[in-house]
N, C-alpha and C positions, 0 to 999 in steps of 0.2 A: 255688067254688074260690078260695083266699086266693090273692092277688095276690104276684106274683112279686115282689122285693126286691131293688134295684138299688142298687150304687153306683157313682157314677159318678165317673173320678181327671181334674181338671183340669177346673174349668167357668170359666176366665175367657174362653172367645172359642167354639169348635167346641162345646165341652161344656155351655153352655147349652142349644142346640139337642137336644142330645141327651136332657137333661133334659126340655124341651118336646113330646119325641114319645115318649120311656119312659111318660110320663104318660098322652098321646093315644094308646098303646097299652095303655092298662092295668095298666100295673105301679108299682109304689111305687119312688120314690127315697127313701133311707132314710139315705144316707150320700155324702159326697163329701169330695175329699181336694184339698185346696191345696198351694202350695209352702212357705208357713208357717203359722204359726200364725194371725196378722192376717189373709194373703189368705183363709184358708181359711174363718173366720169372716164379713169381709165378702160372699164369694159365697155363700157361706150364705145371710146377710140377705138378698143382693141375691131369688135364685131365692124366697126368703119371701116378698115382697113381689110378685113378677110371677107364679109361679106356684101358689100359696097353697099348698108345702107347708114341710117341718122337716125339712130332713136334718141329719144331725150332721158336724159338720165335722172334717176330722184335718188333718192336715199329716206324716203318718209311716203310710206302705203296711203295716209291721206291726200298728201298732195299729187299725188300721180292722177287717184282719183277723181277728184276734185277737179283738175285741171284738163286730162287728156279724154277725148271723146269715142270710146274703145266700144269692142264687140266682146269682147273674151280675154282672159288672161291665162298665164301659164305659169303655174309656180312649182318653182326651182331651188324655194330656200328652205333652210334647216328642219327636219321632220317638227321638232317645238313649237316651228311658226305656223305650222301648215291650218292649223282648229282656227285662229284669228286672223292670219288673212283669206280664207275662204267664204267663213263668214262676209266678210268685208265685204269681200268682190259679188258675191250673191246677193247680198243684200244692196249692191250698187247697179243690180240688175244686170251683171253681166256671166256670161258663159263660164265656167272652169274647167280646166285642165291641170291637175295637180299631179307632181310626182308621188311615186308610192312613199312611205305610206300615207295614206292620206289624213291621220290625227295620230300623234303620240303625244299625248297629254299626260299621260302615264306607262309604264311597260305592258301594263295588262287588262285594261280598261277603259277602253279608248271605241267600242263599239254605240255604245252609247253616244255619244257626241258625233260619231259617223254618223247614225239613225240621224241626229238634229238637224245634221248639214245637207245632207239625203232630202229629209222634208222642207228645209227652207226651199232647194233649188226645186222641189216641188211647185210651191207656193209662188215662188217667180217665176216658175212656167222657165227655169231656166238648165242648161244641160249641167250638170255636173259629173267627170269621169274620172278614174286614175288613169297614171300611164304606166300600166303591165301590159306590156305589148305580145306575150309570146300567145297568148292564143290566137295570135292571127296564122300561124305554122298549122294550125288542127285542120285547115281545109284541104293544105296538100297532106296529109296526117291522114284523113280518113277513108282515101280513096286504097288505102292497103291495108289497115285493119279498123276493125268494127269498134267504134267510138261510141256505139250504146249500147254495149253489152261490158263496159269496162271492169275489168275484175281486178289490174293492178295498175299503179301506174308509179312512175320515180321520177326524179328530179335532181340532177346535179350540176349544181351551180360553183361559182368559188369568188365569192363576195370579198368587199378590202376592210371592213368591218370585221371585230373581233368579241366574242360571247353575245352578253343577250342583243348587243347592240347589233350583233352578226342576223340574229334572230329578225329584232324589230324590219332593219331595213332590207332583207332579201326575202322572207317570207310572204309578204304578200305575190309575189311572179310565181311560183310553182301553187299556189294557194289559187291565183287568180283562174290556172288549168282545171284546178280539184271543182270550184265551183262554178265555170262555164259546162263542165260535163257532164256534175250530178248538182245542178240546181236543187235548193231546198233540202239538200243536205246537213249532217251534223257530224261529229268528231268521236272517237270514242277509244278505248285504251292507248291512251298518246304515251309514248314508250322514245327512250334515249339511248339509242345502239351508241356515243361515244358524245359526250360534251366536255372535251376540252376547249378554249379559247379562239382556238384555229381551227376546229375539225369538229363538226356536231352531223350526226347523225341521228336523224326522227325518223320512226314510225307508227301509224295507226290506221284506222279502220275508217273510212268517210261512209256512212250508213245513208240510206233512206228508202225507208221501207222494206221492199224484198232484197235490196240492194245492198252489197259489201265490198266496196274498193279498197285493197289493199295498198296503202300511200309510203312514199319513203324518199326521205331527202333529204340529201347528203351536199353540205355547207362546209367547205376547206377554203380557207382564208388564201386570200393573192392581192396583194400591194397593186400590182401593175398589169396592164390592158396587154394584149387581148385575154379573155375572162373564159373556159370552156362550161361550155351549155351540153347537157347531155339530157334525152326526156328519154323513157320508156313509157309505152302502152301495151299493156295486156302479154308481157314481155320481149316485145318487139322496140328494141333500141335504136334511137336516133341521135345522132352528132353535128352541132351546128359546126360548121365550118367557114373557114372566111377567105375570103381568095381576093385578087388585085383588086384597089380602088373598093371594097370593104364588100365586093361581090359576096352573097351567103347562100349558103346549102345543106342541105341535112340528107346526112350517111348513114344506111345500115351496110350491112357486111355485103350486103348483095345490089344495091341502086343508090342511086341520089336524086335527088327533089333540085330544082333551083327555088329559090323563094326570095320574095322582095324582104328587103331590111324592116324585121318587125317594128322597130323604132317607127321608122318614116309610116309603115303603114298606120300604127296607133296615132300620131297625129294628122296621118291624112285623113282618117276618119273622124277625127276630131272636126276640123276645119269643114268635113263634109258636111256632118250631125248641125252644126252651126248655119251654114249656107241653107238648112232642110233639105238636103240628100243623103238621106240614109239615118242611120245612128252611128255611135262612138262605138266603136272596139267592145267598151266594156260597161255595160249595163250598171244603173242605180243599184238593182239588188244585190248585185254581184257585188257592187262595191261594198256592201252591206254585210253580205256572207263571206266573203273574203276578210273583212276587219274584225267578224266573231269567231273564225277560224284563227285567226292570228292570236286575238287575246288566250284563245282557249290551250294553244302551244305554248304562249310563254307564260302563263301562269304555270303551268304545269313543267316549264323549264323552274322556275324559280322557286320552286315546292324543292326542289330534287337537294 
């Protein structure tokens, strides 16, 4: 089987990575696209040099298009761009893989235009995913506490983003947990235990039907990698940890899990869902309930 053909838009920071595992999954990066002409040629050289491959470089979404004969794209550039080049690439009949979030057209209303892009890649019969990789952790997760009887669940993360901006770009990943667990879920007294700049703490109720998860997560701002991931379920705490060569594991007081690099596994499912083995990580609707979860927090951050 010839290997799937990837281009990837935006590799100066996220989009490296992404390049890194398209690879260690199998697939060719064949093309990437800078903001100009110069960036787009020196990340070129750079990925030349660390990853030994050639992609060609553009600096203009049309002509990448236009010119290269792809499977799937990965987009890595600015949350503003993400509504217009998604579009594009759907409508060019190819596969997506978009960084979170996946539309900021606006702070708080951006589910709508999710839904749009939702039903295009419908209509093309094509995958469209984000890449919130931590619910791939819930499988070694579930075999020590009961993941469908969820009564609470928490999330701390510590994002390089500050206020709502903190908001926009880290809440879809604990967001993506709430709604792979209580599918068809809705939001309900969204409350601000601390919003300053650097330090926001949310809590509320994720409802459906008989059901009432108790949600809460806590955002403390950090410039610089490595980042702590901490989940709770049902009060039962876990710590992602990271050991040589970016080895990862997650800790309670009493065991540890080893677990493959959420990252690599959300694109290796990607690259799978594409090939027709299996699906992505993270379902259309999910993409869908995760981006009305989000609107529904930061509008109610920006009421405050």
């Amino acid at each position: 089987m010839a290997k799937l053909k990837i281009a990837v838009l935006g590799v100066g920071n996220i989009g490296t990575f992404h390049v890194r595992e398209f690879i260690n999954a199998g697939a060719e990066v064949v093309a990437t696209l800078g903001s100009s002409r110069e960036t787009a040629v020196a990340s070129a050289e750079k990925l030349r040099s660390q990853f030994h491959v050639a992609p060609k470089a553009y600096s203009e979404l049309d002509s990448l298009l236009g010119a290269e004969h792809l499977d799937a794209v990965s987009i890595c550039t600015p949350s503003r761009m993400h509504y217009t080049q998604v579009k594009k690439c759907l409508e060019a009949g190819l596969h997506v893989l978009c960084e979170k979030p996946l539309v900021l057209n606006s702070y708080a209303d951006n589910h709508g235009e999710a839904n749009e892009l939702v039903g295009l890649s419908e209509k093309q019969g094509k995958i469209l995913t984000v890449n919130t990789q931590w619910p791939s952790v819930l499988d070694a997760i579930k075999n020590q506490t009961d993941l469908s009887k969820l009564k609470s669940f928490s999330m701390q993360m510590q994002p390089e983003t500050l206020g709502v901006d903190m908001l926009t770009e880290a809440l879809a990943h604990p967001n993506s947990m709430v709604v792979k667990l209580i599918p068809g879920g809705h939001a309900e007294e969204i409350k601000f235990e601390k919003h300053s700049k650097e330090d926001i703490g949310i809590c509320f109720k994720y409802v459906k039907e008989d059901l009432k998860c108790d949600v809460h997560y806590k955002f403390i701002h950090k410039a610089e990698r490595p980042r702590k991931v901490v989940f709770s379920f049902n009060g039962l705490e876990w710590r992602r940890e990271l050991g040589e060569n970016y080895q990862q594991r997650l800790v309670t007081d009493n065991m540890a899990i080893d677990i493959e690099d959420p990252f690599k596994v959300s694109i290796g499912r990607f690259v799978g869902a594409v090939e027709g083995k299996g699906h992505p990580l993270v379902g259309k609707k999910e993409v869908i309930e995760n981006m009305v979860l989000q609107d529904s927090i930061v509008a109610a951050y920006l009421k405050q």
